[in-house]
C-alpha positions as a LaTeX table, in Angstrom:
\begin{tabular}{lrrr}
\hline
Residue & $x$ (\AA) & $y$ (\AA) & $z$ (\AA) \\
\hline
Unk1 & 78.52 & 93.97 & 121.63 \\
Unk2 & 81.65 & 95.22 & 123.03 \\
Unk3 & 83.87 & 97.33 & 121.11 \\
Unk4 & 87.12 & 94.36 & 120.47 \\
Unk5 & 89.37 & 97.63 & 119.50 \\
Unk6 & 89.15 & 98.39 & 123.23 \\
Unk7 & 90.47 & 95.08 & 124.29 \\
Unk8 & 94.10 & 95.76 & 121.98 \\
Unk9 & 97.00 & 97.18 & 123.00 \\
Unk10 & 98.07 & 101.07 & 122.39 \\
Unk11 & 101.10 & 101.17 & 120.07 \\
Unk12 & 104.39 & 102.09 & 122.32 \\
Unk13 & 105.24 & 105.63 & 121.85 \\
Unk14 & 108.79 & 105.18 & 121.93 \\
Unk15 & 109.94 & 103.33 & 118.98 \\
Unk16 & 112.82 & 101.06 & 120.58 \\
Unk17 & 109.68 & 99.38 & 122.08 \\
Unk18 & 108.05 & 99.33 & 118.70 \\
Unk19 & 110.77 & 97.60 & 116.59 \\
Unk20 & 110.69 & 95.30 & 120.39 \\
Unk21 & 107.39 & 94.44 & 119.60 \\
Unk22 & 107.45 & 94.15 & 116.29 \\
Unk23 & 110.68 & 91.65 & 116.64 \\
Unk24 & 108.89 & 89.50 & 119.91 \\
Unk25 & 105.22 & 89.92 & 118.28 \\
Unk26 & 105.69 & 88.50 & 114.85 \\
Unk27 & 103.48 & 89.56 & 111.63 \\
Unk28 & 100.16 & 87.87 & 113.24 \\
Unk29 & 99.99 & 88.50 & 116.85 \\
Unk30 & 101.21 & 92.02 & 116.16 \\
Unk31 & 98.21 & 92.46 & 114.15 \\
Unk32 & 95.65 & 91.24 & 116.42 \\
Unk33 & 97.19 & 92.59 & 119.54 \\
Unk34 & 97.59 & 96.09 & 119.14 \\
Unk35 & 95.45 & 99.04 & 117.64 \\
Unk36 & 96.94 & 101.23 & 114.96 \\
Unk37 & 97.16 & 104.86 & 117.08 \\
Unk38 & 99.80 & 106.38 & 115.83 \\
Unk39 & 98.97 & 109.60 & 113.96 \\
Unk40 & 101.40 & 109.65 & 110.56 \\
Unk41 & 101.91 & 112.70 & 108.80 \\
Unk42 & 99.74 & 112.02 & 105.48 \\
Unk43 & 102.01 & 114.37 & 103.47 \\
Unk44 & 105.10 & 113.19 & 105.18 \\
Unk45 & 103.98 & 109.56 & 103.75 \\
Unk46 & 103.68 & 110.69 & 100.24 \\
Unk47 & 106.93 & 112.53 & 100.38 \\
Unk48 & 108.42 & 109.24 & 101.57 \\
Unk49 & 106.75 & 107.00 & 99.26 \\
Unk50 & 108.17 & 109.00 & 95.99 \\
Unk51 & 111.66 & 108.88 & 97.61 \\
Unk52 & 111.73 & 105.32 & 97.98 \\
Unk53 & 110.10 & 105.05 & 94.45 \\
Unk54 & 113.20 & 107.47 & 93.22 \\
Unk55 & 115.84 & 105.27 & 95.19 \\
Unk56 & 114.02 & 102.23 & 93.77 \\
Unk57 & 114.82 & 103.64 & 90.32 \\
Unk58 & 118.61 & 103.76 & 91.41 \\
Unk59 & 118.96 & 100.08 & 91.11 \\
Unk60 & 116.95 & 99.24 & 88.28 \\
Unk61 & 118.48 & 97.96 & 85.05 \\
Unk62 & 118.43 & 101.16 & 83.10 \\
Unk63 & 116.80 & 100.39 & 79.74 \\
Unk64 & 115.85 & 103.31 & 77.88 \\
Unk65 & 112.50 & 103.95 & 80.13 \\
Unk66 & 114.22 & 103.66 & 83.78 \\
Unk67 & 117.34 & 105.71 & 82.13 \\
Unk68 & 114.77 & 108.56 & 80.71 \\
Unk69 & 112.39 & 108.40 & 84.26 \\
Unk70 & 116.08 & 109.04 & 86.28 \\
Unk71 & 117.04 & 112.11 & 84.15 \\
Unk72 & 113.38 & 113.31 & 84.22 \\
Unk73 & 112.86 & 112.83 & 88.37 \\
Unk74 & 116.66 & 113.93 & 89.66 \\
Unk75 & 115.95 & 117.24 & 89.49 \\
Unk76 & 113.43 & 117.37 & 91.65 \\
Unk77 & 114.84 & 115.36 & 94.26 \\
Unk78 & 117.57 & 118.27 & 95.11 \\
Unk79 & 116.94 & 119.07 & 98.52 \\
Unk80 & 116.99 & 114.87 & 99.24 \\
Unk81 & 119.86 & 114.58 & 97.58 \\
Unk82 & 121.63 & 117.81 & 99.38 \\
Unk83 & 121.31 & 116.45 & 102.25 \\
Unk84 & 122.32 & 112.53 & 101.92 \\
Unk85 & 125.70 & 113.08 & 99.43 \\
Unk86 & 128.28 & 114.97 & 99.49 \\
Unk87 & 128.47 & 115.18 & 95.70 \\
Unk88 & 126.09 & 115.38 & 92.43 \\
Unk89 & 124.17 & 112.51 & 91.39 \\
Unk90 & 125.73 & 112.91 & 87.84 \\
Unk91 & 124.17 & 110.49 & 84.97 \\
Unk92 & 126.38 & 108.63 & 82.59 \\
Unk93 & 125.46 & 107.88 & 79.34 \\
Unk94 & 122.87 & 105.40 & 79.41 \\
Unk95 & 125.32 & 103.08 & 77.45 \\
Unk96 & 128.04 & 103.57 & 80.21 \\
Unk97 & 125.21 & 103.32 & 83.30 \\
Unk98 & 123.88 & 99.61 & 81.11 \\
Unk99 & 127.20 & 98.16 & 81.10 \\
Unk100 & 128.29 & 99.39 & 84.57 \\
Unk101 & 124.88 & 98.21 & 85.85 \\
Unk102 & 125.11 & 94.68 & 84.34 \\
Unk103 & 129.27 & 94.67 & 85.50 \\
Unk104 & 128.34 & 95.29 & 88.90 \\
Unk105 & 125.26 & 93.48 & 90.25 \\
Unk106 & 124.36 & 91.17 & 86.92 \\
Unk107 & 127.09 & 89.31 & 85.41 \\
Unk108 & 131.21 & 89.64 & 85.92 \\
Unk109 & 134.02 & 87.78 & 85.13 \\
Unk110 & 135.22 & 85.91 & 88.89 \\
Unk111 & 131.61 & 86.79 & 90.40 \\
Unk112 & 129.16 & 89.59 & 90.65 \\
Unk113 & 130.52 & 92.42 & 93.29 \\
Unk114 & 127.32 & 93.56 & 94.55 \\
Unk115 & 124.23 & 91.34 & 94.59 \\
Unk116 & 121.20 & 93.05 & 94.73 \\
Unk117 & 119.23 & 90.14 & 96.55 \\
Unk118 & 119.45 & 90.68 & 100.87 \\
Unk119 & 119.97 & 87.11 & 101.23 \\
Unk120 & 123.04 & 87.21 & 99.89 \\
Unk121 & 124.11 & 89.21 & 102.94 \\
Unk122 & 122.25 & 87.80 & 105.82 \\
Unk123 & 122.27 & 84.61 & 104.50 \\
Unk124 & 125.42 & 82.07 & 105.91 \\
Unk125 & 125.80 & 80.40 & 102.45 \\
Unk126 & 125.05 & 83.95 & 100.89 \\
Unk127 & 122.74 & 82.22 & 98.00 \\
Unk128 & 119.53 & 83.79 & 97.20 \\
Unk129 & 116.14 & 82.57 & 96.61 \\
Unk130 & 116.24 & 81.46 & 101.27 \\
Unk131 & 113.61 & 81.06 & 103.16 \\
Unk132 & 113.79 & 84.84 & 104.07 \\
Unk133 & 112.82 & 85.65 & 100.54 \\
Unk134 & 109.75 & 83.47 & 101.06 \\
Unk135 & 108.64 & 85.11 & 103.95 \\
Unk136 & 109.32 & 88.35 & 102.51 \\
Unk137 & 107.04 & 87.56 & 99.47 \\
Unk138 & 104.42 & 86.22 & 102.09 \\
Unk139 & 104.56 & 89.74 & 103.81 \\
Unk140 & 104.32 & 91.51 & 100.16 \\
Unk141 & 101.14 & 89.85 & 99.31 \\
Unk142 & 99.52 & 89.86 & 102.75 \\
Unk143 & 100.26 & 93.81 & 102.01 \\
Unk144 & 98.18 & 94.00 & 98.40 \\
Unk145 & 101.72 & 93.58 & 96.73 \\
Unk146 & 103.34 & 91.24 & 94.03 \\
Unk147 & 106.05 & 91.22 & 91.87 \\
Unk148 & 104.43 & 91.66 & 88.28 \\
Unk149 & 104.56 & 87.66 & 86.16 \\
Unk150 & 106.62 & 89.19 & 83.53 \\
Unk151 & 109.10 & 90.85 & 86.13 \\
Unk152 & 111.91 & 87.41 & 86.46 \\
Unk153 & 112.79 & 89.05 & 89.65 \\
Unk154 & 113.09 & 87.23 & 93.74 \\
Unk155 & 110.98 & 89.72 & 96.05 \\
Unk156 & 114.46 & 90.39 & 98.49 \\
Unk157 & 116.49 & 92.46 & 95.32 \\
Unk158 & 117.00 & 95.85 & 96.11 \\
Unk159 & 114.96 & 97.55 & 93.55 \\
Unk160 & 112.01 & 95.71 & 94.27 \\
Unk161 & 112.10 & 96.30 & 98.40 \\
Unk162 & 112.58 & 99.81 & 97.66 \\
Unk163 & 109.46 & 99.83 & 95.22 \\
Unk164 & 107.51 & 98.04 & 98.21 \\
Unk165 & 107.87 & 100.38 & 101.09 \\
Unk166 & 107.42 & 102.62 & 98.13 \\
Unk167 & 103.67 & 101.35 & 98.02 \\
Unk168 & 103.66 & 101.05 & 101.60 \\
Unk169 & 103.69 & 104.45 & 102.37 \\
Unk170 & 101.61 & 105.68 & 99.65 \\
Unk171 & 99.26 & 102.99 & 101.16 \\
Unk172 & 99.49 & 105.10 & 104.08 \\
Unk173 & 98.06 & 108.35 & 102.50 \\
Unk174 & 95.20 & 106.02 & 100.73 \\
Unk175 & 93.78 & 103.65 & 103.41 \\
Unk176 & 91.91 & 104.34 & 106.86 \\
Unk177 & 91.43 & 100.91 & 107.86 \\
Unk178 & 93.39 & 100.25 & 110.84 \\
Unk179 & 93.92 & 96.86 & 110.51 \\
Unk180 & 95.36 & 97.80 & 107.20 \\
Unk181 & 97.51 & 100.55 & 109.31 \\
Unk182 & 99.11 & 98.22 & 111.19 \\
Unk183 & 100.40 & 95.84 & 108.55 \\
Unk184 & 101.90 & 98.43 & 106.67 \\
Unk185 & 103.85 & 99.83 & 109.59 \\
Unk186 & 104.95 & 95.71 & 110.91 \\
Unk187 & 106.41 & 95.83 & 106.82 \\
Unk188 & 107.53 & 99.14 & 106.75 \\
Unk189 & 109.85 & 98.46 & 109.64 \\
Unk190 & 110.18 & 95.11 & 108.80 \\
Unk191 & 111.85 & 95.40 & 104.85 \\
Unk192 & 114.15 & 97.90 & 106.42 \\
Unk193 & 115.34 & 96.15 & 109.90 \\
Unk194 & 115.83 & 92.69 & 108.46 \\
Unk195 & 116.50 & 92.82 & 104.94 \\
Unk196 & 117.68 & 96.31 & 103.67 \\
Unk197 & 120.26 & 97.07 & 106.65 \\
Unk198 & 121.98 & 94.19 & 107.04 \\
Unk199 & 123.08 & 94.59 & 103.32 \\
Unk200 & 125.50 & 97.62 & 104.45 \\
Unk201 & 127.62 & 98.26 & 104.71 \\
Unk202 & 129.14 & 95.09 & 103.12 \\
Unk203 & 126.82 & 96.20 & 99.71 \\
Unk204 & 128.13 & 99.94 & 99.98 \\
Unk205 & 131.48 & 98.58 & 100.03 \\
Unk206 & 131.71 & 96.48 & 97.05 \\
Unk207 & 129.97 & 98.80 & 95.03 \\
Unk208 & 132.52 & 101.73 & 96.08 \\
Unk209 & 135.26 & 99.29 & 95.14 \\
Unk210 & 134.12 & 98.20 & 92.06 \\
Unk211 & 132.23 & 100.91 & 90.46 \\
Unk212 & 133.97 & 102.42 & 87.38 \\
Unk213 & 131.64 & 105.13 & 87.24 \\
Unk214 & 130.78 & 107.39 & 89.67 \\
Unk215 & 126.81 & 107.26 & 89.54 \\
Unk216 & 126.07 & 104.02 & 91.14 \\
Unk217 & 129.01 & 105.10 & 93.89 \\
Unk218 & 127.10 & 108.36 & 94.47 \\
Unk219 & 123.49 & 106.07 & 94.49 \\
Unk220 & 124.91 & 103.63 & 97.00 \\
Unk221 & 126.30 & 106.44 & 99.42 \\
Unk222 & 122.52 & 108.26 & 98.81 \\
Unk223 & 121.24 & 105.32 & 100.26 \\
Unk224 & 123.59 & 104.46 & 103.00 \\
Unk225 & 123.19 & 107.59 & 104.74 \\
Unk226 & 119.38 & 107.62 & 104.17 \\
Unk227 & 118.89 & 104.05 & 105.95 \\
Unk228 & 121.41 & 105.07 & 108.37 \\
Unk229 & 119.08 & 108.08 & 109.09 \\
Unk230 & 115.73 & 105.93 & 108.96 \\
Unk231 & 114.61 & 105.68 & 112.37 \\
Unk232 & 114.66 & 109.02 & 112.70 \\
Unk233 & 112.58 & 109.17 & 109.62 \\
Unk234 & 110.15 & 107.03 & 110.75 \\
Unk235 & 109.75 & 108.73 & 114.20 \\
Unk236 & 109.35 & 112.36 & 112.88 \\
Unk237 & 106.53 & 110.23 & 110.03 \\
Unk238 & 104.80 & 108.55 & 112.94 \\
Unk239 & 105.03 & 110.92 & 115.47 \\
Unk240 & 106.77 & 108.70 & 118.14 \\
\hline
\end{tabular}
């Protein structure tokens, strides 16, 4: 029987085409069309995976866990943050950080200033809970990811996106099935292209109006120029 990885597609090696592909393939025919042979950088992936597991941690409600896991992590993230701010990432008290936190993307008299949920930016009506969010969801799961029950959260906030290509790339460093592969790389450029970036820098904005503290300004300019930077992240990752 004839090997059917021989009848797919090679992966473009430039990745305009890629993100081209990705956009005129959709999640399905990308999947059975094309073979996974890119070559990624297994510690590159790891490295990646913990950063967007510390940004993730950013935009979390900071309860006494998330607030103690922030203080803990920071340090070692010096050479990250170095080179995407300006300024220290300095940490509040974790009374000032709850309040500011729940001021800015919870609760606010006249209207929260900075949603957390992507739909609220690409979305005409900006209202959350669009189809976008179900598709996103759809794309989690077909990806061996779900939002915990006891998590009251919609799959498109901030946190939760950053969590998932979090898992994505540590998927990466865990799984040689090349099937697998390629669904991790359709979501990992996905989440980013459709729902992350088109949040800035209309999210970056409000938050550097309304902030009263100077932590979640710092966070949001972290991960503006990170995203900005992305593709090139992705190409040195995947050699492409």
């Amino acid at each position: 029987m004839p090997d059917k990885t021989q009848e797919r597609t090679l992966l473009p090696e430039n990745f305009s085409k890629l993100y081209e592909a990705i956009e005129s393939y959709g999640f399905e025919n990308f999947i059975s069309e094309f073979t996974f042979s890119y070559n990624p950088d297994i510690q590159a992936c790891e490295s990646l995976s913990s950063v967007f597991m510390f940004l993730s941690a950013l935009f979390r409600y900071p309860n006494e866990d998330i607030y103690n896991t922030i203080r803990e992590i920071t340090p070692t993230f010096k050479d990250f943050l170095e080179e995407y701010s300006d300024s220290n990432l300095e940490l509040p008290s974790k009374d000032e950080m709850e309040t500011e936190y729940v001021k800015l993307f919870v609760a606010n008299i006249g209207g929260v200033p900075a949603p957390l949920y992507s739909s609220v930016y690409t979305d005409s009506e900006k209202l959350v809970q669009r189809d976008s969010t179900v598709k996103l969801k759809n794309l989690m799961e077909s990806t061996g990811f779900a939002v915990e029950s006891e998590i009251k959260e919609l799959e498109d906030n901030l946190y939760i996106m950053l969590e998932y290509l979090s898992h994505l790339f540590l998927s990466f460093s865990e799984d040689t099935n090349e099937i697998e592969k390629l669904k991790y790389l359709y979501a990992a450029i996905n989440v980013i292209k459709k729902y992350i970036q088109p949040m800035f820098p209309e999210f970056y904005n409000k938050i550097t109006e309304h902030a009263g503290i100077s932590f979640y300004k710092e966070s949001a300019t972290i991960l503006y120029n990170f995203i900005d930077d992305i593709d090139n992240i992705y190409k040195e990752v995947f050699d492409i």
